[in-house]
N, C-alpha and C positions, 0 to 999 in steps of 0.2 A: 115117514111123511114129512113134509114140510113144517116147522116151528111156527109159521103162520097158521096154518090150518091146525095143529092141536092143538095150539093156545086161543085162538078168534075163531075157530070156525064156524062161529053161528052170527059174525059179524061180517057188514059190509067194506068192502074196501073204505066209503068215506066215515062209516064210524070208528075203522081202526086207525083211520087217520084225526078223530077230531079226539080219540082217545089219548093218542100215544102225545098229540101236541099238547094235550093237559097238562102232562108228567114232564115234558120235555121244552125248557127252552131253546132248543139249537133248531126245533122243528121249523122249517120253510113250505108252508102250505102249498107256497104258487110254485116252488120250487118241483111239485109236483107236477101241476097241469104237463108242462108237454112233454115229459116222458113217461105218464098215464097216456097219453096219446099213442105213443111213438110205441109202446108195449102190447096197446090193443085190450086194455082192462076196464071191464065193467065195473061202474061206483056200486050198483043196485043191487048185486048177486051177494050171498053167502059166501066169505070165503070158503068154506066147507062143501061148497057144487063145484071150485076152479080144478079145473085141472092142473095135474101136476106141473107143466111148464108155467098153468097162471097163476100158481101157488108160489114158483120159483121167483119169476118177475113181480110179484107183488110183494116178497120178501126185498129183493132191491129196491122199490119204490121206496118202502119204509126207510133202508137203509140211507139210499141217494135223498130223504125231504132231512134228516141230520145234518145234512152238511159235512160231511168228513172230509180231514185232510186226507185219511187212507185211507180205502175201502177194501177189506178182507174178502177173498172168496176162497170156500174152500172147497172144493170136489163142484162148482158149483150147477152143472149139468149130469153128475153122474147117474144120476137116478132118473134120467130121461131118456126116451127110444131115442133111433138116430135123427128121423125128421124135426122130434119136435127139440133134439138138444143143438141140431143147427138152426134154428129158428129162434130158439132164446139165446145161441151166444150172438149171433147178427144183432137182435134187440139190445144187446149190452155196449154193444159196437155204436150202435145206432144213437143210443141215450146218451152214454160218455163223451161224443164227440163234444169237443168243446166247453165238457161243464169242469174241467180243472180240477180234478183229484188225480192221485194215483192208486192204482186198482191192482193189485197183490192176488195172484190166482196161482192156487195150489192145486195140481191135478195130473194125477197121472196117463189121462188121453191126450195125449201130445201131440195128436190132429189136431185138437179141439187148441188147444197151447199155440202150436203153428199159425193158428190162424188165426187168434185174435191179440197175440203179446207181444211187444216191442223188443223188449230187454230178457235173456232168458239166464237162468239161474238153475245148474241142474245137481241137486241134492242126492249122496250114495255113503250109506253106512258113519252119516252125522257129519260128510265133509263138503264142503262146495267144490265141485269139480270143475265147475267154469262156469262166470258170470259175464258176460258181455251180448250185445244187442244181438237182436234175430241176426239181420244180415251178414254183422260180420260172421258171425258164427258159422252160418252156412258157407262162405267164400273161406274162411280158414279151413273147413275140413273137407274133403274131399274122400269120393274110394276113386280107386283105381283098379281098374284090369287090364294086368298085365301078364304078357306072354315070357313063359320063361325060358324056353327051347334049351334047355340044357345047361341051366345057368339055376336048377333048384334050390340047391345050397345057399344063394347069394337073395333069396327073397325076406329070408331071417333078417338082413341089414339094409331094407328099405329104409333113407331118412324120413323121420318121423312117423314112419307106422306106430297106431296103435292096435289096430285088427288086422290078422293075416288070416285068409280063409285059402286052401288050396282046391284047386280043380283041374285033376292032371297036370299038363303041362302049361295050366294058367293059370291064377291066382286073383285074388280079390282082396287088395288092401286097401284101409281106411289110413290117409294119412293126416294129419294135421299143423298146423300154419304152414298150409300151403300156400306155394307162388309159385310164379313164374321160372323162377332160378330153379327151387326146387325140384320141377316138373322137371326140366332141359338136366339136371345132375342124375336121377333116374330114368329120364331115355337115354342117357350115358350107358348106365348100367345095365340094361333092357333095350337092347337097338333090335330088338325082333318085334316090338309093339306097347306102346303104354296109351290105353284110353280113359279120360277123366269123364266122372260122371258126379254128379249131383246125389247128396244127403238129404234124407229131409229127418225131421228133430227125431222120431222115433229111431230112427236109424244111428243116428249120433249118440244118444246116449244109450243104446244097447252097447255101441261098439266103445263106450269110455268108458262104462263100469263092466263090460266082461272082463 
């Protein structure tokens, strides 16, 4: 369960807030109003009746009235169905517009990653495999299927593959820092058909760490 609700949960949302600013100078009270709003959190309820998603959001409340320069998340929808874990990462989207932190999320649903993270970071057996923003990321790697018609042997020396998948006489590779140039030197190699298609983040990093 949520660190909220086994430690408060027989408080309210405003008494774990007039608690925790006791102990804490960095606490911002007001800083709270409007993403208590923007969350959809009751002051008056027991933490201990929220549901899991109001458990989650009310752990950020807490965190977002501190003030951090960073704000850690770790896993931080894992333990929510699908409805309500796209409804609280929108909420996080929602709140953080504009209040100037940076927000560090560690999780391995990389839908959930895709669509709320700027800059992405993909971590395999303690090494960083590649750090650079969503977008580039996705424009550098690409798959491609291509047709090999009798040309099998020569799909081993695609530039820049990292994944080769075979299917008969076609193929399915993942290349990376892809361009332009790149593309036009493998329909060189391949003049019987090269089609480029779109990664999305799951996909990418299955195909850098196999």
């Amino acid at each position: 369960g949520s660190p909220v609700q086994s430690v408060f949960e027989w408080m309210t949302l405003g008494q774990l807030g007039a608690f925790t600013s006791s102990s804490d100078p960095t606490w911002a009270e007001d800083d709270t109003q409007r993403p208590r709003k923007k969350l959809d959190l009751p002051l008056g309820r027991p933490l201990g009746t929220f549901s899991s998603g109001q458990q989650q959001k009310a752990a950020l409340l807490v965190a977002l009235a501190q003030r951090p320069d960073l704000l850690i998340l770790d896993e931080p929808a894992a333990s929510l169905d699908t409805v309500v874990r796209r409804e609280f990462l929108e909420s996080i989207l929602d709140v953080l517009t504009n209040v100037g932190i940076t927000v560090l999320i560690s999780s391995q649903i990389l839908t959930d990653v895709e669509r709320i993270a700027d800059w992405i970071g993909i971590l395999a057996d303690g090494r960083m495999l590649m750090s650079e923003p969503l977008e580039d990321l996705k424009e550098s790697i690409k798959r491609l299927r291509i047709r090999t018609s009798g040309r099998e042997t020569e799909i081993e020396h695609v530039p820049g593959a990292i994944r080769t998948i075979r299917r008969g006489n076609e193929a399915l590779v993942t290349v990376q820092d892809f361009s332009t140039a790149r593309l036009e030197e493998i329909r060189t190699l391949f003049p019987d058909g090269v089609d480029v298609q779109d990664v999305d983040l799951e996909d990418i990093f299955i195909d850098l760490v196999s």
